[in-house]
N, C-alpha and C positions, 0 to 999 in steps of 0.2 A: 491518461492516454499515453502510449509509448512514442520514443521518438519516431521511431517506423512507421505507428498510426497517426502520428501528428503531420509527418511531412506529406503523407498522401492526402492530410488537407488545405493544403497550404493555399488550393487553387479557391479555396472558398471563397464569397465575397465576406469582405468585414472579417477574415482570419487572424488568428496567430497562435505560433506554435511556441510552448515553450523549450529552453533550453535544459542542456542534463546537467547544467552546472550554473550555480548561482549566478545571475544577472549583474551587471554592476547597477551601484547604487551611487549614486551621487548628486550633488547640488553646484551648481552655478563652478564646475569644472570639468568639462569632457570635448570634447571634439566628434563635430558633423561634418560628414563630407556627405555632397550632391554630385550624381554621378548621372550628367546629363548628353545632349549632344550637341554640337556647336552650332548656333546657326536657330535655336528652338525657341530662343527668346527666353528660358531659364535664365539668364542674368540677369536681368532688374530683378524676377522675384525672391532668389536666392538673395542678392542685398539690402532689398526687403524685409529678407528677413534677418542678418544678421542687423539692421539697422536697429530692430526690432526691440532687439537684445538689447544692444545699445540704449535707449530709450528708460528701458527700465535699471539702467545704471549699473549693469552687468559688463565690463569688459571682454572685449571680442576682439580678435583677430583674423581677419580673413586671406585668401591665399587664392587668386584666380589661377588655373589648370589648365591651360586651352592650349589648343596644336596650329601651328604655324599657318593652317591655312583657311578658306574664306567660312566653311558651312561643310557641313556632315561627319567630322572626325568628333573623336570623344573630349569631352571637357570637362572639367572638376572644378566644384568650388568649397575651400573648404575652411571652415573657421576651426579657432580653437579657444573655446570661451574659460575664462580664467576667473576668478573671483578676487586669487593670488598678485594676478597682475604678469605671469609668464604669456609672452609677447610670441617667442619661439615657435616655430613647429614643434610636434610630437608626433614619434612616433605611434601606429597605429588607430583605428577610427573605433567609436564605442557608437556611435548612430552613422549606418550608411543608407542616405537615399536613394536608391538604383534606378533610374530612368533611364540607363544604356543597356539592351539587352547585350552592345557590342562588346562591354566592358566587366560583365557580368561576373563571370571566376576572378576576373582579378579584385573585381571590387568586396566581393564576399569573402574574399583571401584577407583582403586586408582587414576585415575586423576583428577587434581583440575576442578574445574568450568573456563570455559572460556579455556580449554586445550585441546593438539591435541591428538589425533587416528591414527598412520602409520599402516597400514594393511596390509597383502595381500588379494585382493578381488575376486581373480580367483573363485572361489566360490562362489555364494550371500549367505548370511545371512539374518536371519530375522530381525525384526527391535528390537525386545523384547530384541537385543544381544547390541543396542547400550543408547548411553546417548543422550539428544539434548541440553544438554548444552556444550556442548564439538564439535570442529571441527575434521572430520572424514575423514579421506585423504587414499583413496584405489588404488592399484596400484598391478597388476594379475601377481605377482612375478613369482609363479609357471606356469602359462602357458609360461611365457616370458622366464624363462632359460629350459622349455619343449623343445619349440621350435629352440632355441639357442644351445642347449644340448642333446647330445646323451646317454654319460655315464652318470651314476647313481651320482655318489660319485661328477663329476663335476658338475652336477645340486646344488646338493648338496652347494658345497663348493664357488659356485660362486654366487649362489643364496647371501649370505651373501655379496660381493662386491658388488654386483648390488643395493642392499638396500641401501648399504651407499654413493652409488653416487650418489642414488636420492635425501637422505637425505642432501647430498653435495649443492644440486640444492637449498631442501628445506628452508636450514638454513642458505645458504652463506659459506659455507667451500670453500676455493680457492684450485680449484682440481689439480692442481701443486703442492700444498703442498701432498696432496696423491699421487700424482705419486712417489714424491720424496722420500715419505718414503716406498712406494712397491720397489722402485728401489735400497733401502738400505736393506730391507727386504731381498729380492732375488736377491743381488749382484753376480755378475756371472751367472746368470741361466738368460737369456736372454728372450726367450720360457715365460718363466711363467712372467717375468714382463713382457711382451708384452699380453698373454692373462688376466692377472688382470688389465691391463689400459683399454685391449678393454671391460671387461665387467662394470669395472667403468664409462665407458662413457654411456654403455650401460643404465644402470640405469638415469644418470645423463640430458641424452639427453631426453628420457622418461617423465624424471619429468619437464622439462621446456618447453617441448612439451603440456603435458596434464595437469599436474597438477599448484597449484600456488603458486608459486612460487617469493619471500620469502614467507615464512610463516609470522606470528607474531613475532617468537622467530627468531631474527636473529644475526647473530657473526659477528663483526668489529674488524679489527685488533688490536690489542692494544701490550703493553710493561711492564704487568704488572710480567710478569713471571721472565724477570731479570735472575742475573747467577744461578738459581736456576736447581738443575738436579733431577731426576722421577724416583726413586727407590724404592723397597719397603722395609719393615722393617727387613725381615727375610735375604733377599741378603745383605744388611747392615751390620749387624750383624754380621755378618760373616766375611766379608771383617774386621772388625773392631776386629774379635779374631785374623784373620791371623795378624794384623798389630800388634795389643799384641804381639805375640810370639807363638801364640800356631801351638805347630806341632802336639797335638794328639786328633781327635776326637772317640767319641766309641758314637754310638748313635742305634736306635731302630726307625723304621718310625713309626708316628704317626702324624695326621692332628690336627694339621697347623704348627708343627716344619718342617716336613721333611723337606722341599725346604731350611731352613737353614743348614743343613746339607750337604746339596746337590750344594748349591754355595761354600759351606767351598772343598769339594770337587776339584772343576773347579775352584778356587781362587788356590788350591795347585798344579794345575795340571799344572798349569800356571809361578806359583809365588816361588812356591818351589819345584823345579823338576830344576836338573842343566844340565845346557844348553849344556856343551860337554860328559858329561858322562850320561846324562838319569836317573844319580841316583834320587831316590826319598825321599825329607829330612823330609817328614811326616809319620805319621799313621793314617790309617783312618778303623776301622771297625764297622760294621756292625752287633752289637752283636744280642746273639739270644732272649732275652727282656732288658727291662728297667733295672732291677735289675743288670745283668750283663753290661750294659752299663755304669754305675753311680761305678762300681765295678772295672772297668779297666783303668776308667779316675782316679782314686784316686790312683788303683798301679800305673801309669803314671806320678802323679804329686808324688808321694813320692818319684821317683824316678830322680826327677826333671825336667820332661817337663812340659810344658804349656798344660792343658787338658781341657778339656770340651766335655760335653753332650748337645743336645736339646732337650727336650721333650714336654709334655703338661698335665695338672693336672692329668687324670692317670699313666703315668710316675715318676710321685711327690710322688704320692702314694706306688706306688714297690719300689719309691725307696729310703724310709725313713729310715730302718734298714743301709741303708749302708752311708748317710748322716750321722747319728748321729755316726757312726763310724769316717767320717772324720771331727765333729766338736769336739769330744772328743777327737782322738788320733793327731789333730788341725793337719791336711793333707789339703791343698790347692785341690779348684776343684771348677771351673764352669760352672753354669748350665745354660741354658738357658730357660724359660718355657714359652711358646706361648701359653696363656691362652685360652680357649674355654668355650662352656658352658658343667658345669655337674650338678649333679656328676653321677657316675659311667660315661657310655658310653656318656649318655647327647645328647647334638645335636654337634656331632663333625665338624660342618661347619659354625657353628654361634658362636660369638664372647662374650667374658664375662668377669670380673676383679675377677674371684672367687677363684684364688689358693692366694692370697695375705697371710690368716690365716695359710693355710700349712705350706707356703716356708718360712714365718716369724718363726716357733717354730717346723719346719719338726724333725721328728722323738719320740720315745716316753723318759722319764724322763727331764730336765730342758737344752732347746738347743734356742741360737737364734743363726738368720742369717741375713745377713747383705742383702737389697736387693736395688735393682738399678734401676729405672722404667721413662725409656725412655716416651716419647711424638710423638713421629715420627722419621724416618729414620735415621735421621743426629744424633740425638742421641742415636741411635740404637747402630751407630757404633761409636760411641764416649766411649760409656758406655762397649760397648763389648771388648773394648781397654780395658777401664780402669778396669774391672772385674778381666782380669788377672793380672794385676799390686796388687790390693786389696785383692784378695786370696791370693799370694805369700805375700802380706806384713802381713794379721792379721792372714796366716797358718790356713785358715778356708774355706768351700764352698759360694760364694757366685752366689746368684741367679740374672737374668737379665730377668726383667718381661714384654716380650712383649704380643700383643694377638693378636688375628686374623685380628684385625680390621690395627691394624699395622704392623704386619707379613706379611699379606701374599696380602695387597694392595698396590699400587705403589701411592705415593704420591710426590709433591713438596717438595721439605726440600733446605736447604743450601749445600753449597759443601760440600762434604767429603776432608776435608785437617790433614796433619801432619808433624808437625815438623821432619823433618831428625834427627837433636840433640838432640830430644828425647832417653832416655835409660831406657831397662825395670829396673824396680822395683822388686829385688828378695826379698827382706824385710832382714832381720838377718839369715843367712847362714855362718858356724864359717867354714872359710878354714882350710887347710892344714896346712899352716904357723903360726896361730893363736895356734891350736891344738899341734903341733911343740914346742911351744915357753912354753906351759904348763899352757894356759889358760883353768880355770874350766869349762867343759861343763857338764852343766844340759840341757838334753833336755825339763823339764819342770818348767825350774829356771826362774825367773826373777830375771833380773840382773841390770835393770834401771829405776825399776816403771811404765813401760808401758804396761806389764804384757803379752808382746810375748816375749816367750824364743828362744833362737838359738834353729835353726837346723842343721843337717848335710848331705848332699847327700851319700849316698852308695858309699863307695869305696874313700872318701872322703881319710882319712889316714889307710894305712895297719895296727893301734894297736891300735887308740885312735879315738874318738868321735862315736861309733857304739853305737848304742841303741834299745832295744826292744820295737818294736809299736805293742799296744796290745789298745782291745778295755774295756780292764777290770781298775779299779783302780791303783795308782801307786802313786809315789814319787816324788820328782823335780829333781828324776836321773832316771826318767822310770825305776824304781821298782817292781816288784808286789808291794799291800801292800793292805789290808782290813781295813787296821786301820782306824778311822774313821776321827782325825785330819789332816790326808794330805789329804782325800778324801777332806774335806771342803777347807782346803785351796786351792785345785787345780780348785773346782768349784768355789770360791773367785777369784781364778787368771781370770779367765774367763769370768767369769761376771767382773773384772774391763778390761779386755782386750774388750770387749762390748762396755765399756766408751770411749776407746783408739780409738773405729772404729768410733763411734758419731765426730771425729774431722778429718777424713778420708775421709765421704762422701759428694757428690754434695749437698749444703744449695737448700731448698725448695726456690722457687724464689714469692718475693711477688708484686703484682702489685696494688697499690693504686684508688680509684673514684676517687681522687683530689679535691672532696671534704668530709668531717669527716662526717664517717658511723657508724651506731650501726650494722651494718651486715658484715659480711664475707663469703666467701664461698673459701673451700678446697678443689682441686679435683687432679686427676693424669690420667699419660696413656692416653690412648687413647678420655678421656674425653674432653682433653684439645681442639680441634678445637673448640668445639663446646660453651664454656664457654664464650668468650669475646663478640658471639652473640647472648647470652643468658642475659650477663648482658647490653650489648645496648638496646635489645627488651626489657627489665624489665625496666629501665629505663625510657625511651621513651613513655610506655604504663601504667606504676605506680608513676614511680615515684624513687623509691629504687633504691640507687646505691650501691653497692657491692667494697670492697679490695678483691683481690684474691690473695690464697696463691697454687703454685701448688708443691707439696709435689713432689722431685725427689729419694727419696731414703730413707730406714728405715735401722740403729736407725734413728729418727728424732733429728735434730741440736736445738740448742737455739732459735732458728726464728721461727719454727712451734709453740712452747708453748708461744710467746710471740705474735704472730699472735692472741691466741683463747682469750689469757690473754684483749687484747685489744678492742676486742669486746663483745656486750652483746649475740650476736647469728652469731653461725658461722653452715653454711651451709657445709655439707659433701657431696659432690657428687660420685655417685660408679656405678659401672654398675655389680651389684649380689646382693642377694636378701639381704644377713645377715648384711651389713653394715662391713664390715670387717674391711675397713681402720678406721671410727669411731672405734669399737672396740680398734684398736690397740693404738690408740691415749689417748683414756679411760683407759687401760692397762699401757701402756709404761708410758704415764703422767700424770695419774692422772687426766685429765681433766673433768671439770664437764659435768655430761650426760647430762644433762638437757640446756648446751648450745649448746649442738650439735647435729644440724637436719638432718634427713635422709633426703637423695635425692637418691632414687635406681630405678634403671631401669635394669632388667636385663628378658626381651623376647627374646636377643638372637642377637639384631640388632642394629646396634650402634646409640647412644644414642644421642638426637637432642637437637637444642639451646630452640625450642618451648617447648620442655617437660622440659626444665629444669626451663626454664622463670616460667613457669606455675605453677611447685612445689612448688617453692620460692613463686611466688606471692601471692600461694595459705595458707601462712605461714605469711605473709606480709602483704596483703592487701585484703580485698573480693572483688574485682574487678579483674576478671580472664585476664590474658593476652589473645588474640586474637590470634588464630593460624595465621599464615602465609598464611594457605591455604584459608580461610576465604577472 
């Protein structure tokens, strides 16, 4: 059949057309996207089925796509299954499932050469709608659950099972493994796993009937996934405050924090709620903005609980006036901020590294913050621990910088463990007895060169250790005072207490070529998947091999400045436009501008190994690396 004659069948039922150029072929490494609508109930089956994968010890990576608002914009969801173990996006899609007719040319745009078309073709199309390099696999969804279905909402919602079991057929998914997790799904409700098998078969039977079945891109069981468990960043995080301590959140929704807020929730409802009396040992509200949320965790922690806020770079915003309150009057508080793109509104559903300059120097006159910036899940909640140990010890807010791309996707990570023997970290709190015995307190003394002074809880002793917290000037006994030599000395105390948090945080971790480079490259967050196959493709295709240093936390330790010290060119990688973390590196140490390259990516969409390869190389060597898709 010619491409001409092929495409004018395309409306057939049970069709496909092939392409004029060889299919790809591959096992347990390609990338699906689902190209649905928001609002259609395609997301539980679409994680259905990447679960799916899962299951049979295939690593997967997914990537939710949705638009800012409630129902009927377009949404994507897309994995990218690895054998290898690359976590990264990539570019371009080799299986597109198109259930938006709204999104249709773009989504056929984006598949590679030699890639498939899953369709529904109850409708023909014209042929101007398709590619002939690409194999094109139709299959009359909409008549099929017509016919099978009376009610609306279930056409609907089964319509999505039915696809995935064809795609079951298509790709080699062992449909046991989906039963098994419908039957976990809807444990107890009998009824509906019985009608979600019968329409999975439905699909499933369909496609090994008419269609062909494997495709190119096929799944073999594999063992690569290990004791690894599929969480995402923001549920993490959360769990990892409750195991800190903290009993108080006060937060304000805003996308991509809320669901952190919202597992800290149902982590309490569970974890801290006593089991014969019902009492409830947390607080949790709901304040009416930003400002006031970032305002009630600070009376919270003054008065000694464990508190935090989540928000996302507008929230950062509101909420700087009361930040610089609790770095000056040095009140424990943190935050969490699930980066997005802005500024102002921005694109609240696309992912970005841009509050990094805020949350570093938030507020106005001379403030820093200590910050914490996870890589994926396991560090999510490792660092969400450790935040409140680190506020209580340097009496200061400290920020935990996730972002959308690891908030609010569900990734492989390591388990989540912790030590029982573990005890929090209140830092220098002068008791009762202490107070008693007629030891000096200065609430803003330094008493041993480390330059945190004691605090005291409220109610602490009935005549001794009480103090006025005031956001204005004062003394090393909370004083008033305008004078201008304790003002300076208390911003001295401050700034070396800055010094004191540099030997507090997580060291930047550095990974060597193995063999001696004049190049480096520094990246953080959510960057991180995608760097290790950014420096193999650069490698492999230039020639250039790269040491990496991935920077966990600001102040930055002795290892970052000796990291830039040791090379002639170190590469900065960021996903926002200004180069932020350069900056702060240029700032904090003085490092020379001129040995530090931008590498920025910030469209909104998380950031790939080929775009990165390509910057570098393009800095490196005039011989452009080769996309992937190519």
């Amino acid at each position: 059949m010619s491409p001409q004659d092929a495409s004018q069948a395309v409306g057939a039922p049970g069709s496909t057309v092939a392409p004029i150029v060889a299919p790809i072929v591959a096992v347990n490494d390609f990338v699906v996207k689902f190209a649905n609508v928001n609002g259609s109930g395609s997301a539980s089956a679409n994680q259905l089925f990447a679960k799916a994968i899962l299951r049979m010890g295939i690593p997967v990576t997914p990537r939710n796509i949705f638009p800012s608002n409630i129902q009927g914009l377009p949404t994507w969801y897309e994995m990218r299954i690895s054998d290898k173990g690359h976590m990264g996006a990539r570019l371009g899609t080799d299986l597109m499932v198109a259930m938006n007719p709204q999104t249709w040319d773009e989504d056929v745009k984006s598949i590679r050469p030699g890639g498939y078309l899953f369709y529904d073709n109850t409708k023909p199309m014209p042929a101007s709608k398709f590619r002939t390099d690409i194999t094109v696999v139709g299959m009359p969804l909409t008549s099929f659950t017509n016919a099978a279905y009376s009610v609306p909402r279930e056409r609907q919602l089964f319509k999505n099972i039915i696809y995935v079991g064809a795609l079951s057929a298509l790709i080699n998914i062992d449909p046991t493994v989906i039963e098994g997790l419908l039957a976990d799904q809807f444990k107890g409700r009998d009824k509906l796993i019985a009608a979600n098998h019968k329409a999975l078969h439905m699909g499933r039977d369909y496609a090994l009937a008419h269609l062909p079945c494997p495709l190119g891109l096929t799944l073999v069981p594999s063992d690569k996934v290990g004791d690894r468990i599929f969480i995402d960043g923001n549920a993490a995080a959360a769990l990892g405050a409750l195991y800190g301590g903290a009993t108080v959140c006060a937060w304000y929704p805003i996308t991509p924090s809320s669901s952190l807020a919202e597992a800290f929730i149902s982590y309490c409802a569970r974890y801290r709620t006593d089991k014969e009396t019902g009492k409830k040992r947390y607080g949790i509200i709901q304040a009416e903005d930003e400002l006031s949320s970032i305002g009630m965790v600070i009376g919270a922690a003054w008065n000694g609980a464990r508190a935090f806020t989540a928000t996302s770079g507008p929230g950062i915003s509101l909420m700087s006036e009361f930040i610089g309150l609790a770095y000056f009057a040095e009140i424990p508080a943190v935050i969490f901020d699930v980066q997005r793109s802005g500024p102002s509104t921005g694109m609240p559903t696309r992912t970005q590294q841009s509050d990094i300059a805020i949350c570093a120097y938030a507020s106005h006159g001379d403030t820093k913050h200590p910050l914490l910036i996870p890589e994926d899940p396991h560090e999510c909640f490792v660092f969400g621990a450790a935040a409140m140990d680190l506020a209580d010890r340097l009496q200061t807010p400290v920020f935990v910088m996730l972002d959308l791309e690891i908030g609010m996707n569900e990734r492989l990570t390591a388990p989540l463990t912790w030590d029982d023997n573990r005890r929090m970290d209140r830092g220098k709190v002068m008791t009762s007895e202490e107070l008693q015995a007629g030891r000096v307190f200065g609430r803003y003394l330094d008493v041993d060169g480390d330059a945190i002074s004691y605090r005291t809880y409220p109610g602490t002793h009935p005549s001794k250790g009480s103090f006025f917290t005031r956001g204005t000037s004062r003394d090393e006994f909370a004083r008033y005072t305008e004078a201008g030599d304790a003002y300076q000395r208390n911003m001295e105390r401050l700034l070396k207490k800055w010094n004191t948090a540099k030997t507090l945080m997580p060291p930047a971790i550095r990974t060597d070529a193995g063999t001696l480079t004049k190049y480096g490259v520094i990246f953080y967050g959510s960057t991180s998947p995608a760097i290790p196959e950014a420096a193999e493709l650069l490698a492999q295709q230039t020639g250039v091999v790269l040491d990496q240093l991935r920077i966990r936390a600001f102040p930055f330790g002795p290892e970052v400045e000796k990291f830039i010290d040791a090379h002639e060119t170190v590469f900065v990688v960021e996903q926002n436009r200004d180069a932020q973390m350069r900056s702060l590196l240029i700032n904090e140490l003085e490092a020379n501008p001129k040995k530090l390259v931008r590498v920025l990516h910030y469209n909104g969409e998380p950031i790939t190994a080929e775009f990165i390869a390509q910057a570098i190389a393009a800095h490196t060597n005039p011989t452009p690396v080769r996309e992937a898709a190519e």
